[in-house]
N, C-alpha and C positions, 0 to 999 in steps of 0.2 A: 504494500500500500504506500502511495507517495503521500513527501509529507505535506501538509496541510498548512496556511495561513504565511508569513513572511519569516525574514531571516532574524534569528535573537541575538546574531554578534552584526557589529562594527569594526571593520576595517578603520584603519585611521587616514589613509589617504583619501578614503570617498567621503570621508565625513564634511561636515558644511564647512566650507570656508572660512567664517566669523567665530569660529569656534578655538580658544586662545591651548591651543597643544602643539606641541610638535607630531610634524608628520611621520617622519622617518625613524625615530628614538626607540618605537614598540610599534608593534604591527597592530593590536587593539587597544580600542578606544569602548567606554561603556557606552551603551544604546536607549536613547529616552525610549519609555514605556509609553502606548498608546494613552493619551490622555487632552489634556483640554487643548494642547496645539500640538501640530504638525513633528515630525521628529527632522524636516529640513527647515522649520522656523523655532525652533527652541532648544535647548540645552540642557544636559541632564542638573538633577542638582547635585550632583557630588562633583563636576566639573565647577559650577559655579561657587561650591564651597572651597576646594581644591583650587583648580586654577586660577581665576577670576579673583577671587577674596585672598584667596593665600591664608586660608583660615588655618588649612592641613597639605603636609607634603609627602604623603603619600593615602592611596584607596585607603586602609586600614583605618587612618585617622581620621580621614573625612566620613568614613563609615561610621564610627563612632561618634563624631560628632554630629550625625544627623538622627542616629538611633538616638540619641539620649535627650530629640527632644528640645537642639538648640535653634532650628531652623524654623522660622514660618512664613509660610508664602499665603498672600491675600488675606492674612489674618488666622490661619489656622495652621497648627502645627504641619508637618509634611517627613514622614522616618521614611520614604522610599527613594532608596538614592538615585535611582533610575526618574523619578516624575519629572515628568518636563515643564521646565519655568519656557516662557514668552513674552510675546511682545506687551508692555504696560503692568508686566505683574509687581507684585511689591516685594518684595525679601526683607525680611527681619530677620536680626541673630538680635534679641533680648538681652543675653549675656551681656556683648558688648556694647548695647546700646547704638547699635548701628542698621541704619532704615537703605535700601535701595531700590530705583526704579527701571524695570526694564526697556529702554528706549533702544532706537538705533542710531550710529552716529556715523559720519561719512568716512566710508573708504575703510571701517570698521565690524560693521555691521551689528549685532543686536549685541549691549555691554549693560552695565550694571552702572548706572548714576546714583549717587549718596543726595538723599532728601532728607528732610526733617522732620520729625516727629508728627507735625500737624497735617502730613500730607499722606504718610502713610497710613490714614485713615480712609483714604476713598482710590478706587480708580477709574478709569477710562476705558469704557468698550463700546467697540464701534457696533452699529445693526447691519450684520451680513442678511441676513433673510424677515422674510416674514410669514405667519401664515394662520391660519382661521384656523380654530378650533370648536369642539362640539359645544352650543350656546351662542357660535359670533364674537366670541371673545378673540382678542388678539395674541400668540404668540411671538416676542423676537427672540431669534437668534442669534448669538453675541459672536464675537470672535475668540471669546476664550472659552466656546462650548456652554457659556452661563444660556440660560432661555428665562425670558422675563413674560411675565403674565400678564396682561392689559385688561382689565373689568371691563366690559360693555356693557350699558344697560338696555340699550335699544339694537342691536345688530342692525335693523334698516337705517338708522342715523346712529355711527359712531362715532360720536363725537368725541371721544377718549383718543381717540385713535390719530393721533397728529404726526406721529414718526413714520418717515421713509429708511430703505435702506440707504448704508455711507452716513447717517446721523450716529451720534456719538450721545453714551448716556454716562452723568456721573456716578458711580454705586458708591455707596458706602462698604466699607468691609470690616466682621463677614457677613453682617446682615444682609447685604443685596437692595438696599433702599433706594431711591431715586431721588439723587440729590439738585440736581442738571439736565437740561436737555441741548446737545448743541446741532440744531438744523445743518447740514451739510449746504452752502450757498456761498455767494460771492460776498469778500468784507471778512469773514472769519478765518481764524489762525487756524493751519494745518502743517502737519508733520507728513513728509513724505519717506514709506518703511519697505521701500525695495527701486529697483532700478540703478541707474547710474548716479542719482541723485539722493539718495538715501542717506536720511538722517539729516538731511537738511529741512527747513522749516520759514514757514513765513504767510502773509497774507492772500489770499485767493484774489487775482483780478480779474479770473475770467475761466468759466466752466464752458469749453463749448462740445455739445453734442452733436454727433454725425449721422445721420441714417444707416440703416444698415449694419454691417458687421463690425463699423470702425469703431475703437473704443473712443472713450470719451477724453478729451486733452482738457487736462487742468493747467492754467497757467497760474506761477505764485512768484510772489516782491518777497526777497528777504530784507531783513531792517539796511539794508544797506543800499537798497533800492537795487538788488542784482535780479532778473527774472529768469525762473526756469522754470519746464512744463516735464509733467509726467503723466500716468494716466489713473483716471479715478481709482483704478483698486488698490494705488498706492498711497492714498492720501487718506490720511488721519487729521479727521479735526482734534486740536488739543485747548480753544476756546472760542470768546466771539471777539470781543475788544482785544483780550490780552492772552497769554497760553494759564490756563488752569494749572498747570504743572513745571515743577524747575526743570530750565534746561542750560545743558552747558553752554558756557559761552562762543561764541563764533568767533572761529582764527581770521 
């Protein structure tokens, strides 16, 4: 009988690019576990304890330090060293009193940014889908796998109902509360999390849609008045006037 479902090792040379190991040093590398993102958009967390934090220098200690309980992502514990952290999640190590935000930064790709205490309280996920459920109520579907529940009272008039896909909700964590809604539109701060342009960030002055198969060209201003375009599925809104969230400075 052949075997069933995908591969449970990692190679280290096919592994994601953005991922902070050597290629050549060991032939494997550990394998994010199916989970809230993609295992070519996220990183295990014992890399991120290990390589990225420098918490531990070698699997053994990073094991132990995630067994016993010092790690939490989105506000809830996490002992599986394999779970895969992504884009906007938060990491906490308690211990040291140290908060970070998973962003992407140019020519780097997805890193660990250090926040403050008052921020590690909410985050940011975009509405990949949408879709009716039994009642007329509204399901969305987040980008970190969360699915948020919309009350309808009327199904033929829902007026509850004001979010599109590419809007951006703020949750509280871990409760899941809705703290923000940010409308995907021209005027509002967006983070762009793939392409050649990743990880850079700035004002939308122009969404233009195309007929047909063509995607959609977002043009954006960074504070410096420089403009680049990418395409909607790489664009994160991160506020409306200002970004919600700290970002590093721009070289």
């Amino acid at each position: 009988m052949g075997k069933k479902g995908g591969a449970r090792h990692l190679k280290r040379m096919p592994a994601p690019r953005f991922w902070p190991i050597h290629r050549k040093e060991f032939k494997w590398i550990v394998k994010p576990k199916p989970g809230p993102h993609s295992s070519a958009r996220s990183l295990p967390l014992l890399l991120v304890v290990r390589d990225q934090l420098g918490l531990a220098k070698t699997r053994k200690e990073a094991r132990a330090i995630i067994a016993k309980g010092h790690v939490e992502v989105d506000g809830k514990l996490r002992l599986e060293e394999k779970f895969p952290i992504g884009l906007m999640d938060v990491v906490k190590i308690p211990s040291v009193n140290k908060t970070y935000r998973v962003i992407p930064l140019p020519k780097k790709g997805l890193t660990l940014h250090p926040v403050k205490a008052e921020e590690s309280k909410f985050k940011l996920c975009r509405i990949e889908n949408k879709t009716i459920i039994k009642g007329g109520h509204i399901q969305l579907n987040l980008h970190d796998g969360r699915n948020i529940l919309i009350k309808v009272k009327d199904p033929r008039k829902p007026e509850e109902d004001g979010y599109s896909t590419f809007d951006v909700l703020k949750l509280s964590i871990p409760d899941q509360k809705t703290l923000d809604h940010i409308k995907i539109a021209e005027g509002i701060i967006a983070l762009v999390t793939g392409g050649k342009n990743i990880g850079q960030y700035g004002k939308i002055v122009e969404i233009k849609r195309e007929a047909g198969p063509y995607p959609t060209v977002v043009t954006l201003e960074n504070g410096k008045g420089a403009q680049f375009q990418t395409t909607l599925d790489y664009v994160f809104a991160i506020g409306a006037a200002k970004p919600l969230i700290s970002m590093p400075e721009a070289d």
